[in-house]
MITORVEX-590687 format. One line per 2 residues: their letters; for each residue x, y, z of C-alpha. Coordinates in nm, 2 decimals, decimal comma. Example, Ala and Ser with C-alpha at 12.3 -4.5 7.8 and 13.67 -1.06 7.14 Angstrom:
REM residues 2
as = 1,23 -0,45 0,78  1,37 -0,11 0,71
This chain:
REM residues 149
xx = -3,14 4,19 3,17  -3,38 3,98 3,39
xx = -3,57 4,11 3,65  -3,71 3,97 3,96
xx = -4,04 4,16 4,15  -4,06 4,09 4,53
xx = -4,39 4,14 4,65  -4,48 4,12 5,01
xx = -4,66 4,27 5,34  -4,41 4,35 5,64
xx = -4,58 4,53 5,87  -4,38 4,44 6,21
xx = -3,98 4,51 6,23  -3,92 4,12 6,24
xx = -4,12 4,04 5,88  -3,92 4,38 5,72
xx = -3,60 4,21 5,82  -3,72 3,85 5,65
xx = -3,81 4,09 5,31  -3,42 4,32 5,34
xx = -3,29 3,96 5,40  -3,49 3,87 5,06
xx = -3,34 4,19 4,88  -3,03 4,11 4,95
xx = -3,06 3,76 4,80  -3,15 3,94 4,45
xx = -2,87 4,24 4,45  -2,56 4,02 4,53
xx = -2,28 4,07 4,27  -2,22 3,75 4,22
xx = -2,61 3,72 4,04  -2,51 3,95 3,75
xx = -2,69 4,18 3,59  -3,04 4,12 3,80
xx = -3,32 4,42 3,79  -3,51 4,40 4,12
xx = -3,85 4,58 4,17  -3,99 4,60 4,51
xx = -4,31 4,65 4,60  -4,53 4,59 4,89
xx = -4,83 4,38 4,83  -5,08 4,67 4,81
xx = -4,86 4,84 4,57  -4,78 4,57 4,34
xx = -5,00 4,61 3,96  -5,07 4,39 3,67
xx = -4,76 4,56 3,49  -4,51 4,46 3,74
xx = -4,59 4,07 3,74  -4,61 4,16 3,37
xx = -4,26 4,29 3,34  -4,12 4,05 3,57
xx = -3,93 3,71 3,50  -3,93 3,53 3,84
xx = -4,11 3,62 4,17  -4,01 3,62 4,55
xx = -4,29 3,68 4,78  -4,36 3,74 5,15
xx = -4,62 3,74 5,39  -4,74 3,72 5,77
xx = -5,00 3,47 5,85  -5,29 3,71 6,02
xx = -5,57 3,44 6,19  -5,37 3,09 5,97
xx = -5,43 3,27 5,64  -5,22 3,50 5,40
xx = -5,23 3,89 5,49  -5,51 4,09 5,36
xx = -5,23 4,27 5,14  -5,08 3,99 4,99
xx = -5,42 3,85 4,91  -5,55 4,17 4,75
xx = -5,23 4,16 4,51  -5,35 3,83 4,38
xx = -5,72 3,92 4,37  -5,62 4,23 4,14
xx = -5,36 4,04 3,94  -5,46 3,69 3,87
xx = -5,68 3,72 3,59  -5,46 3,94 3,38
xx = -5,13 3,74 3,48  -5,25 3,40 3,46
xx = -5,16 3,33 3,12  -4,89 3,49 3,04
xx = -4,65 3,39 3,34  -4,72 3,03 3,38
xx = -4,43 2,87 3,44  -4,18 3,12 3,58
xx = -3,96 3,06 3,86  -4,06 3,18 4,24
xx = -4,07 3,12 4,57  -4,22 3,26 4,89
xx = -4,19 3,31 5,33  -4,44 3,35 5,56
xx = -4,42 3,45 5,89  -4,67 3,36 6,15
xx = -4,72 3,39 6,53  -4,87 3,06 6,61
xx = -5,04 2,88 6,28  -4,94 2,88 5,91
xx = -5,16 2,60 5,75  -5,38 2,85 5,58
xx = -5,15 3,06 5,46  -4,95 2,76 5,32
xx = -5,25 2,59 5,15  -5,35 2,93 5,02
xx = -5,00 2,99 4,86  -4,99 2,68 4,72
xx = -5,32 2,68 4,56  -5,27 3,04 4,38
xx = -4,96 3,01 4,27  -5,05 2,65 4,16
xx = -5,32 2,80 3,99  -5,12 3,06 3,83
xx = -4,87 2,78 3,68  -4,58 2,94 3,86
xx = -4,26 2,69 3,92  -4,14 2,68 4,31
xx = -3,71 2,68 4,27  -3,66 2,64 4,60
xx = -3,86 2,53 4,89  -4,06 2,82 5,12
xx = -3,91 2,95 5,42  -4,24 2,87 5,64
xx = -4,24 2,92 5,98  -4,36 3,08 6,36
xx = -4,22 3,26 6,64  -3,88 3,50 6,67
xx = -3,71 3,54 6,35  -3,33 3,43 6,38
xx = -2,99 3,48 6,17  -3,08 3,11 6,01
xx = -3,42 3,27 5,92  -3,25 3,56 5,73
xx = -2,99 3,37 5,58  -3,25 3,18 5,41
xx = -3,44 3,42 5,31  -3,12 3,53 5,11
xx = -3,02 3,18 4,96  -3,46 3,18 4,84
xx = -3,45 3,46 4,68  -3,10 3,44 4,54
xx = -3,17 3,07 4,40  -3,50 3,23 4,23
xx = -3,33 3,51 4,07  -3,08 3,25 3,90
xx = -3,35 3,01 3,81  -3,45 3,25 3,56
x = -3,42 3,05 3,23
């Protein structure tokens, strides 16, 4: 059985939509046997990138840059995790009120860093989440969870 961890911070009502829309993507029947883990970003440890097989993440862009919480999951992870993941599958959304350029340069250059392979392109973007957002937060996560080799 694979398994898929989705890490993320969704503090408002509009970001834990994006993240349900995510886990949804991951438990349709259609995927198979798939075990999901959840965790939010302050929760996530060492053992479940460990344990994991592809990654889906999410996060707000607080002031252009990643949330504190999602960045605190790769400050306590990235050593250990560096390694022994490169190269598996993931991709990510962030959700921001008026800027993401941080956020997306600092995605890019940690999971660059941690050899990870984007399957599908980043659901980036600002303002009101819509039905289109959520749908492709589904299709994201769904095409990660069967890009697992």
């Amino acid at each position: 059985m694979v398994n898929v961890l989705l890490v993320h911070h969704s503090p408002s009502a509009a970001t834990a939509q994006i993240a349900e829309a995510a886990e949804s993507g991951l438990r349709m029947p259609e995927l198979g046997d798939i075990d999901v883990t959840i965790r939010p970003a302050l929760e996530a440890s060492v053992a479940d990138v460990l344990a994991a097989d592809a990654y889906v993440l999410g996060t707000t862009a607080n002031f252009g840059y990643i949330s504190g919480a999602l960045k605190h999951f790769f400050d306590t992870t990235y050593d250990a995790v560096r390694e022994p993941t490169a190269g598996r599958p993931f991709s990510y959304w962030i959700h921001g009120g008026y800027d993401t350029t941080g956020a997306e340069t600092a995605m890019k250059q940690i999971t660059t860093g941690l050899g990870w392979k984007l399957t599908f392109d980043p659901l980036i973007f600002t303002g009101e989440v819509t039905e289109k957002h959520l749908e492709r937060a589904t299709e994201l996560a769904a095409t990660v969870a069967v890009s697992i080799p």
